[in-house]
C-alpha positions as CSV (number, residue, x, y, z in Angstrom):
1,X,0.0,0.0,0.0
2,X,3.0,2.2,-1.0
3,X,1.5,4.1,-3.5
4,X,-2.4,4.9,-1.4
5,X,-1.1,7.5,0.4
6,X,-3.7,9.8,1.0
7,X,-5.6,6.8,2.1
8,X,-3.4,5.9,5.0
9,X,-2.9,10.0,5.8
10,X,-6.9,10.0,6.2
11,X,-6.8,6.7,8.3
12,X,-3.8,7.4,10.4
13,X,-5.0,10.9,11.0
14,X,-8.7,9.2,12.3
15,X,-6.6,7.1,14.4
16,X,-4.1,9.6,15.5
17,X,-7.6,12.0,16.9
18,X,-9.1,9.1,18.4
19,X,-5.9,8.4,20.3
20,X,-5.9,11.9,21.4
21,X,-9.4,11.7,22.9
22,X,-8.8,8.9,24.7
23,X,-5.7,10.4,27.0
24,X,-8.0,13.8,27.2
25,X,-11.0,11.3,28.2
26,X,-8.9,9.7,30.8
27,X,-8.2,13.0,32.4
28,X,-11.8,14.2,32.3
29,X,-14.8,11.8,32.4
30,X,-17.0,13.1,29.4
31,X,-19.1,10.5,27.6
32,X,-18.8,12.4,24.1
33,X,-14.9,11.7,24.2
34,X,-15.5,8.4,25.0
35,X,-18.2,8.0,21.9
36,X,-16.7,10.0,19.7
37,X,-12.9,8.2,20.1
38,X,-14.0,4.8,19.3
39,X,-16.2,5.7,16.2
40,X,-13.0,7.9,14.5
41,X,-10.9,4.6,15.0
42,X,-13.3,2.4,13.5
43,X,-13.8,5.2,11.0
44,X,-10.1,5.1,10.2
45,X,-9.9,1.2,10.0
46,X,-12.8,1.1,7.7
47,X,-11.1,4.1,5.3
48,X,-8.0,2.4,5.3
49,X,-9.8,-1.0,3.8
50,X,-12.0,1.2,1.1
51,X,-9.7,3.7,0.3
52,X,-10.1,7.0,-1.1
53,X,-10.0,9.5,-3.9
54,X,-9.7,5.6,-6.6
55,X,-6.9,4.9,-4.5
56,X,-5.7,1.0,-4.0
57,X,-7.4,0.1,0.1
58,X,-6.2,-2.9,2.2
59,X,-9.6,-4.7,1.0
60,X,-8.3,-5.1,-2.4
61,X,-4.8,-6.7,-1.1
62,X,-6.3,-8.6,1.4
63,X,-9.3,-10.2,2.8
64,X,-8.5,-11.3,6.3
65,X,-6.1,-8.4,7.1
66,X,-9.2,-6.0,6.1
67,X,-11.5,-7.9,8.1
68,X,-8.9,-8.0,11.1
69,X,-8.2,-4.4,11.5
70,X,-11.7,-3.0,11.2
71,X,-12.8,-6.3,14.1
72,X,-10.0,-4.7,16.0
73,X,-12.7,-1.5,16.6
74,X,-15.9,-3.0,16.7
75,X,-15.9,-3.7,19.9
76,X,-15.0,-0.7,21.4
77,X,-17.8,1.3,19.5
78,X,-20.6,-1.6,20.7
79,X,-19.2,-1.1,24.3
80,X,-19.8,2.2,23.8
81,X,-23.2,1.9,22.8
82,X,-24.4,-0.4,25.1
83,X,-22.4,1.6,28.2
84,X,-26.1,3.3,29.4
85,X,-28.2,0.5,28.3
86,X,-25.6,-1.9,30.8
87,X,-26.1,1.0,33.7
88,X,-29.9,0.8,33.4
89,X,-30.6,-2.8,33.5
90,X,-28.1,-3.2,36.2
91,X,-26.8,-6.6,37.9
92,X,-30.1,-8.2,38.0
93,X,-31.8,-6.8,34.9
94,X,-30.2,-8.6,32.1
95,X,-26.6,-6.7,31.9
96,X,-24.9,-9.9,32.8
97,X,-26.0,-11.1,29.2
98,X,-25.0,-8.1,27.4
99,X,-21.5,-8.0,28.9
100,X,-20.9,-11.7,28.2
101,X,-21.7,-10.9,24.7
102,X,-19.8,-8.1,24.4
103,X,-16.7,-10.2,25.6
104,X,-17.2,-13.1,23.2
105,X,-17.1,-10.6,20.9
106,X,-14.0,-9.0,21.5
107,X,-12.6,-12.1,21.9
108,X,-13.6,-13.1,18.5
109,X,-12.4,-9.7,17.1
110,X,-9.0,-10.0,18.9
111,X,-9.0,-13.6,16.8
112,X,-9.3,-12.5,13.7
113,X,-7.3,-9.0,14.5
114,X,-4.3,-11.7,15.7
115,X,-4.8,-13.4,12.4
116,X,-4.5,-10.2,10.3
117,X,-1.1,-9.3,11.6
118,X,0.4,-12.0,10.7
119,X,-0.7,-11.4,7.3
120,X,0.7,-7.9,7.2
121,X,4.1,-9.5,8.9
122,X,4.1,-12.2,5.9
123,X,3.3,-10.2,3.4
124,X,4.5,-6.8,4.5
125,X,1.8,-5.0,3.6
126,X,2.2,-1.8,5.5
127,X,5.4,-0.6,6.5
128,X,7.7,-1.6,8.9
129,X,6.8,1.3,12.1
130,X,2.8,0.7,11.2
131,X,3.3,-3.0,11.2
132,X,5.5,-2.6,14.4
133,X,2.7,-0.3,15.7
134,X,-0.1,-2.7,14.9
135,X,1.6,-5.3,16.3
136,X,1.9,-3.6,19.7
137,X,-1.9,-2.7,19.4
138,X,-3.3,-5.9,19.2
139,X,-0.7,-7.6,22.1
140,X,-2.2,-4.9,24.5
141,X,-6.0,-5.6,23.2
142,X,-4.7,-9.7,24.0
143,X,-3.2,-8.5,27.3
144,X,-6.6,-6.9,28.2
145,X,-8.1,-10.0,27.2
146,X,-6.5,-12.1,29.0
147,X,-6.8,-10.2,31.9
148,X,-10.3,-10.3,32.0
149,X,-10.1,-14.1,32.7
150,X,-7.9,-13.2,36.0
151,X,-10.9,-13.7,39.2
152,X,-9.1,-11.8,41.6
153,X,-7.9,-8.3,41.4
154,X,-5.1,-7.6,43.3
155,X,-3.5,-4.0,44.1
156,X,-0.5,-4.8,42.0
157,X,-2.6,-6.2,38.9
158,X,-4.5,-2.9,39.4
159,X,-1.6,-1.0,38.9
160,X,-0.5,-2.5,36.2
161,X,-3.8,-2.6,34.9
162,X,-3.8,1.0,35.1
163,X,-0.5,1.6,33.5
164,X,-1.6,-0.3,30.5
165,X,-5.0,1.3,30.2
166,X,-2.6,4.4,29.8
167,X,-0.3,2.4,27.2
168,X,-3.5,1.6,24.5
169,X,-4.7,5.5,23.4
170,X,-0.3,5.9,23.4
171,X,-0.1,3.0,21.3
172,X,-3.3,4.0,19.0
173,X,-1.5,7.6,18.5
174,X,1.6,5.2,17.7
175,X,-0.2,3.6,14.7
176,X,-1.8,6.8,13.5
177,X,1.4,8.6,13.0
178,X,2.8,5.7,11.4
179,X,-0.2,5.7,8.6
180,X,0.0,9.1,8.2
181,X,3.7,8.8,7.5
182,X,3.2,5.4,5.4
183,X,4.8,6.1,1.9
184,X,6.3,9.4,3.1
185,X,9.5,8.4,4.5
186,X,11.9,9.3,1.9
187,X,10.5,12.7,1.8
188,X,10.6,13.2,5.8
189,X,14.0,12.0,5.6
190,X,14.9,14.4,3.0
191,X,13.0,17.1,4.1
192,X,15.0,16.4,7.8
193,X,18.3,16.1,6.4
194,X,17.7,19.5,4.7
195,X,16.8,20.9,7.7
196,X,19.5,19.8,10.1
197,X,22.0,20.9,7.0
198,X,20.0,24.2,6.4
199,X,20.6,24.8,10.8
200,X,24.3,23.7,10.8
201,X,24.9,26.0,8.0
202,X,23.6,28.9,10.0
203,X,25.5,28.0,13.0
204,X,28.7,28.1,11.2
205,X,28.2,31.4,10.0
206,X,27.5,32.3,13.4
207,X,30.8,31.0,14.9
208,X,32.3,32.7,12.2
């Protein structure tokens, strides 16, 4: 996906904002950050597997990879969505049901996520920080998984729970500067190494 690179600069800058409300929403409780972060990643994902403007999306390279990425967000936008319908019906009322659903899904959406990177690490089909960046996404979503399983909550697993709740919007702005920059490199290299010659230059004439 070299040559779509307005596509991934859409989808990594969807990312990239949704990243960004989710460390302001974790300062301050608002339940439009916490809407409107979810849907701008799945946004993202699903942009990234179309394309845009005619360009070449990761639905035309491949199927499970597609499928995989835009999983990856589903379940965040149905938590969402289900967050004041869970609160109403309470322990008794039925919310038991919906949360057991909601974690059979991610778990089957982590699955097929799991499955996609190791597409894009066989086939290489995003570059090597967005792969790395992906990769580091969906071990944290596993992590979080995995964790769920745990029956007993200590102080310490709290901590660390709390650290890593931290690490996912980090990791999420990770992956949206890497699509942004996906086909770019050369340029940001040049462009770089014009600027660090261009500010060596004028500190030479200053010595002088």
């Amino acid at each position: 996906m070299s040559g779509s690179t307005r596509t991934t600069l859409v989808a990594g800058v969807l990312v990239g904002l949704s990243a960004v409300l989710a460390l302001v929403g974790l300062a301050a409780a608002s339940s439009l950050l916490h809407t409107a972060g979810p849907l701008l990643a799945l946004a993202g994902a699903v942009l990234l597997v179309v394309g845009v403007r005619g360009e070449t999306g990761l639905g035309r390279v491949s199927a499970l990879a597609s499928a995989g990425i835009v999983l990856l967000f589903v379940p965040d936008v149905v938590g969402q969505a289900l967050s004041s319908t869970v609160r109403e019906l309470g322990p008794d009322g039925g919310a038991q049901v919906l949360l057991t659903a909601l974690a059979v899904l991610r778990l089957a959406s982590l699955a097929v996520a799991l499955a996609a990177v190791v597409v894009v690490l066989r086939r290489r089909l995003l570059e090597p920080w967005a792969r790395r960046a992906l990769v580091a996404v969906v071990a944290v979503r596993a992590f979080f998984a995995v964790l769920s399983f745990v029956p007993s909550v200590t102080l310490e697993l709290a901590v660390v729970t709390a650290r890593v709740d931290l690490l996912v919007p980090v990791l999420l702005l990770a992956l949206g500067v890497a699509l942004a920059l996906h086909g770019r490199g050369d340029r940001v290299r040049a462009r770089t190494g014009r600027g660090l010659e261009a500010w060596r230059s004028s500190t030479d004439v200053v010595r002088r």
